[in-house]
C-alpha positions in Angstrom: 7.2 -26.1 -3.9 7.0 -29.4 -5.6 10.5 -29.1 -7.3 11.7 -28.3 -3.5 9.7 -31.4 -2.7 10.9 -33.5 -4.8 14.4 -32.6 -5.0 14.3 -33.5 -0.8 13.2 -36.6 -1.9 16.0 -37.3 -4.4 18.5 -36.3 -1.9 17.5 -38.2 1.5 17.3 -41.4 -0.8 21.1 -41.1 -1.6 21.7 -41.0 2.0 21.1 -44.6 2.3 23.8 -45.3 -1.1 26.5 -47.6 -0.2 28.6 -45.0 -2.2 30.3 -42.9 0.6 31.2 -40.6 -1.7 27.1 -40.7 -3.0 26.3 -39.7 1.2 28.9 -37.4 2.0 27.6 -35.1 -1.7 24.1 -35.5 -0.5 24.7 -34.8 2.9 26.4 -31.8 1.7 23.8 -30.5 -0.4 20.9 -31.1 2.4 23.4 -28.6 4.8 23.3 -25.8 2.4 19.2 -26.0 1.4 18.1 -26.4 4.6 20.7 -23.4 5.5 19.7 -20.9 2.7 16.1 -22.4 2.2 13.6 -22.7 5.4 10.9 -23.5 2.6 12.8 -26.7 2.2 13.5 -27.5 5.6 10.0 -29.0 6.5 10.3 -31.2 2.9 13.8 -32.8 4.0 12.6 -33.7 7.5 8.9 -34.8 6.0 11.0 -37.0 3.4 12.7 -39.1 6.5 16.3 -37.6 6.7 16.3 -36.8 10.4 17.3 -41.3 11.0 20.0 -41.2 8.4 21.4 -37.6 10.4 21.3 -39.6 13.3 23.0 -42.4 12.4 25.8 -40.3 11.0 26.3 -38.3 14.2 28.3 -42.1 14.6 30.1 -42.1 11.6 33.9 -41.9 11.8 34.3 -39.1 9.3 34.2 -35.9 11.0 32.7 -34.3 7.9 30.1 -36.7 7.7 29.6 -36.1 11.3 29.5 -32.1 10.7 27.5 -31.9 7.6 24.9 -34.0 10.1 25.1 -32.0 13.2 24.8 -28.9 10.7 21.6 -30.1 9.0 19.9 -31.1 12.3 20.5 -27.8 13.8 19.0 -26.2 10.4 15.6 -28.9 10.4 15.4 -28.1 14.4 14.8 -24.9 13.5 11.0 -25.7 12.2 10.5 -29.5 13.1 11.1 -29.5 16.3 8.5 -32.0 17.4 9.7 -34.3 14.0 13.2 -34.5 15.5 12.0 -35.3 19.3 9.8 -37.9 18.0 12.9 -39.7 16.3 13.6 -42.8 18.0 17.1 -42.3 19.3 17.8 -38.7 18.4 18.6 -37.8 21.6 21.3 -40.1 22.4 22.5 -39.6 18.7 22.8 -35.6 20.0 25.1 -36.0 23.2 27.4 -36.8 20.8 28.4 -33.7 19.3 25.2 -31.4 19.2 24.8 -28.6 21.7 23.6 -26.2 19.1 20.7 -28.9 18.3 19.9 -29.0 21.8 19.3 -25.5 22.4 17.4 -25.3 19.7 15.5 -28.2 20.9 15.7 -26.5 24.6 13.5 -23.5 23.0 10.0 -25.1 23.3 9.2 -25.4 27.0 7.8 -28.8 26.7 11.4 -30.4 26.1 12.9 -29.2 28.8 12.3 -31.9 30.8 13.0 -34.7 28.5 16.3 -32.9 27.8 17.5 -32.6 31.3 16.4 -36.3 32.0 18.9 -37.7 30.2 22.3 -37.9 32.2 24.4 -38.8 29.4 23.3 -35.6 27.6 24.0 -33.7 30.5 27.3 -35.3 31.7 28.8 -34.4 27.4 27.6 -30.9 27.9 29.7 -30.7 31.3 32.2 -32.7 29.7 32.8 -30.0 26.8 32.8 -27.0 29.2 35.2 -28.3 31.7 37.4 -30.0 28.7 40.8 -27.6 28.4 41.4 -26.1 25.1 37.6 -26.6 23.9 37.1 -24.8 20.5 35.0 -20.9 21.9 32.0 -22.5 19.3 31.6 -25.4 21.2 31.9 -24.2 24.8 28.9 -21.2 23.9 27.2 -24.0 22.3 27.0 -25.9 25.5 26.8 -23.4 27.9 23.6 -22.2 25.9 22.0 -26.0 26.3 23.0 -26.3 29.8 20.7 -23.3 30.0 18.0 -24.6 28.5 18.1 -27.3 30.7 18.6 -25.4 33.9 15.2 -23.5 33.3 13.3 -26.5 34.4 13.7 -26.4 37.9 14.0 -30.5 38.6 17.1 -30.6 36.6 18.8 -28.7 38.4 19.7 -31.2 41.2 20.9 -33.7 38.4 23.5 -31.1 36.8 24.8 -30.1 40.5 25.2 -34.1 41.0 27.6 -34.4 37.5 29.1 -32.1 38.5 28.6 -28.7 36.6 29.1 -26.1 39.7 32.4 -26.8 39.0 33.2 -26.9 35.5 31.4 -23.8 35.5 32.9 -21.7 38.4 36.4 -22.7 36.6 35.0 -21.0 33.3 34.1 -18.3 35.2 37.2 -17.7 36.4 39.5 -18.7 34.4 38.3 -17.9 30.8 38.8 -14.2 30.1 36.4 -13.9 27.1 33.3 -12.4 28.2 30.6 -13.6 26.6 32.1 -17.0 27.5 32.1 -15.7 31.4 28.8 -13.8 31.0 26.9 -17.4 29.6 28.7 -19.4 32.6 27.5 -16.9 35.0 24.0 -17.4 33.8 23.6 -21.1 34.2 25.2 -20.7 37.8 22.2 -18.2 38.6 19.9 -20.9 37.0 21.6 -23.6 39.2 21.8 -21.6 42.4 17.8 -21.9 43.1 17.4 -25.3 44.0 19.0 -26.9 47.4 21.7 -29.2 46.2 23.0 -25.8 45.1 24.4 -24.6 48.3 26.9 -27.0 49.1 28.1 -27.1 46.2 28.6 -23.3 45.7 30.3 -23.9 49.5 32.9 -26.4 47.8 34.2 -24.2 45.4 34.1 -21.3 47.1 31.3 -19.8 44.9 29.9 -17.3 47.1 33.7 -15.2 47.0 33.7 -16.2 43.4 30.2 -14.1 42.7 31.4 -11.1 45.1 34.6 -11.0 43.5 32.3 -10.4 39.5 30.8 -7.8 41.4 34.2 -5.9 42.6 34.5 -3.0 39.9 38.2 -3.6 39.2 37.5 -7.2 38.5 36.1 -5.3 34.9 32.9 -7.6 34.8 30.6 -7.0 32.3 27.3 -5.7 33.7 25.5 -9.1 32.5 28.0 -10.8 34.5 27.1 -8.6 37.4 23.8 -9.2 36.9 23.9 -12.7 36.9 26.0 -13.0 39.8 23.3 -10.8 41.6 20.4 -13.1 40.6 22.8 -16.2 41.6 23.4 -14.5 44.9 19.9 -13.9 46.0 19.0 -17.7 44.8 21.4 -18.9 47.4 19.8 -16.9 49.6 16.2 -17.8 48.8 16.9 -21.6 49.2 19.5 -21.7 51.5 18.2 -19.1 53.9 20.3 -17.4 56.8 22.9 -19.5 57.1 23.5 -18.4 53.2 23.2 -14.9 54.1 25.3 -15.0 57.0 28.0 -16.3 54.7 27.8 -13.5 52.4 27.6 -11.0 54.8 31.1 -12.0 55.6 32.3 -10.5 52.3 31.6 -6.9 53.5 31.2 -4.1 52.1 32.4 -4.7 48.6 29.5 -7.4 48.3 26.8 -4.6 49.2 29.2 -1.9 46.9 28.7 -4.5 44.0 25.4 -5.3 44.1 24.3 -1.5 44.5 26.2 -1.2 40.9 23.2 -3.2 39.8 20.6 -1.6 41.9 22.1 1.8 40.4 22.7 0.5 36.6 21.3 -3.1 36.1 18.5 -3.6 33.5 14.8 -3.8 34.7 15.0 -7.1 36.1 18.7 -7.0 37.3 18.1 -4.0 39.6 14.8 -5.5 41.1 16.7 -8.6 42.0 19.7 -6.2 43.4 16.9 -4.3 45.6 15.5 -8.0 46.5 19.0 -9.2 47.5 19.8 -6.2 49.5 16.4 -6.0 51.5 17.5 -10.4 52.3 20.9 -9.1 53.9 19.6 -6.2 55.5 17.2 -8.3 57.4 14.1 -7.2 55.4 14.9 -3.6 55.5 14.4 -1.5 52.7 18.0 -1.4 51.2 19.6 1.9 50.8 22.1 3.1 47.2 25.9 2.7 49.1 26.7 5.7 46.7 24.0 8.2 47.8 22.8 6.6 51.8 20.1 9.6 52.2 18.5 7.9 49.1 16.5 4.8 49.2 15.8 2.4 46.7 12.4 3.0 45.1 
């Protein structure tokens, strides 16, 4: 452990060379032992390299900028309170740092802080609504946009800069469904607070989610079940005049969401039941493929 000590030592020092060439080796090095060691992860972070990552987020050299972004994302794996304590990390990370930031977004405590900055916000809304966005970096964000959408007081800020949006878009024009299925599982997140309902009325998200839950539309069954839980958020703040709006879409909406009643994980078919009993006017719902048959 000493050699690991010392040799994280050694290589945090050469990130303050004025040789470029001196950084850009060391911060190469750090990226591959913090990768394939987690022993040395806690040594490198302990030794001060989390300010010198920072500063190079900034640095005009996209490797620089990679190898730093990489090397966070590998310390935030087991200093997570190091990094947050690091005077200026988190505006160093709306750079170019999604990954970091759900990493970051793991630990409850976070959360907040996270979704408080707008500017952190705004670049992860940014990348997911920017055409042509590399898949890495658009999974990346959607995942932090997550992590900030599970504390319930950011939610009103992301609605405000504009992610309903950007994210309905995704949803329906990306075909790749892991892409679709992440999107469709911040709007759920999103849909339970108030700001949520206009919003979903300006871009036509309540036909959006009915149309993930038509069968020909091929949705995965995440998808379906996230449009479910979105659905019955909408409902649960926005009340009747919410479900009146849905109940407009017919039977296919009910058709759908019985899909997930009928073969929706745990939780997906007891927010299907939930969603059903809301539109039915507290009734217990019944399956549309077998009416005798209620749900239990």
């Amino acid at each position: 452990m000493e050699v690991k000590r010392r040799t994280a030592r050694s290589l945090v020092a050469r990130l303050s060379s004025v040789s470029q060439q001196t950084r850009t080796e060391a911060l190469c090095e750090l990226r591959l032992i913090s990768k394939h060691d987690p022993d040395s992860r806690c040594f490198i972070a302990d030794a001060g390299a989390v300010p010198y990552l920072c500063e190079t987020l900034y640095s005009a050299l996209p490797l620089e900028q990679e190898n730093a972004a990489a090397t966070l994302l590998n310390l935030s794996i087991s200093s997570r309170q190091l990094l947050m304590s690091t005077r200026g990390l988190l505006d160093a990370l709306s750079h170019a740092c999604a990954a970091t930031l759900y990493s970051l977004l793991v630990d409850d405590d976070y959360r907040p802080i996270i979704g408080a900055k707008r500017d952190i916000v705004y670049a992860l809304v940014d990348i997911i609504r920017t055409p042509h966005a590399p898949p890495r970096s658009i999974k990346d964000a959607l995942k932090a946009l997550f992590g900030i959408s599970l504390y319930p007081l950011n939610r009103a800020s992301m609605v405000g800069l504009g992610a309903v949006a950007a994210l309905f878009s995704l949803a329906v024009k990306d075909g790749r469904v892991g892409i679709v299925e992440d999107a469709t599982a911040v709007i759920a997140q999103i849909a339970g607070c108030e700001e949520g309902g206009d919003a979903f009325r300006k871009v036509s998200g309540i036909g959006v989610l009915v149309d993930l839950l038509d069968p020909s539309t091929g949705s995965s069954i995440r998808t379906k079940e996230n449009a479910v839980s979105a659905l019955l958020n909408l409902v649960q703040c926005g009340g009747e005049r919410i479900a009146g709006d849905m109940r407009e879409a017919g039977m296919g909406l009910y058709d759908g969401i019985a899909v997930v009643a009928d073969g929706g994980s745990p939780k997906g078919k007891s927010k299907a039941i939930a969603l059903l009993k809301l539109l039915d006017g507290g009734r217990e719902p019944r399956f549309a493929s077998n009416p005798d048959r209620e749900y239990s």
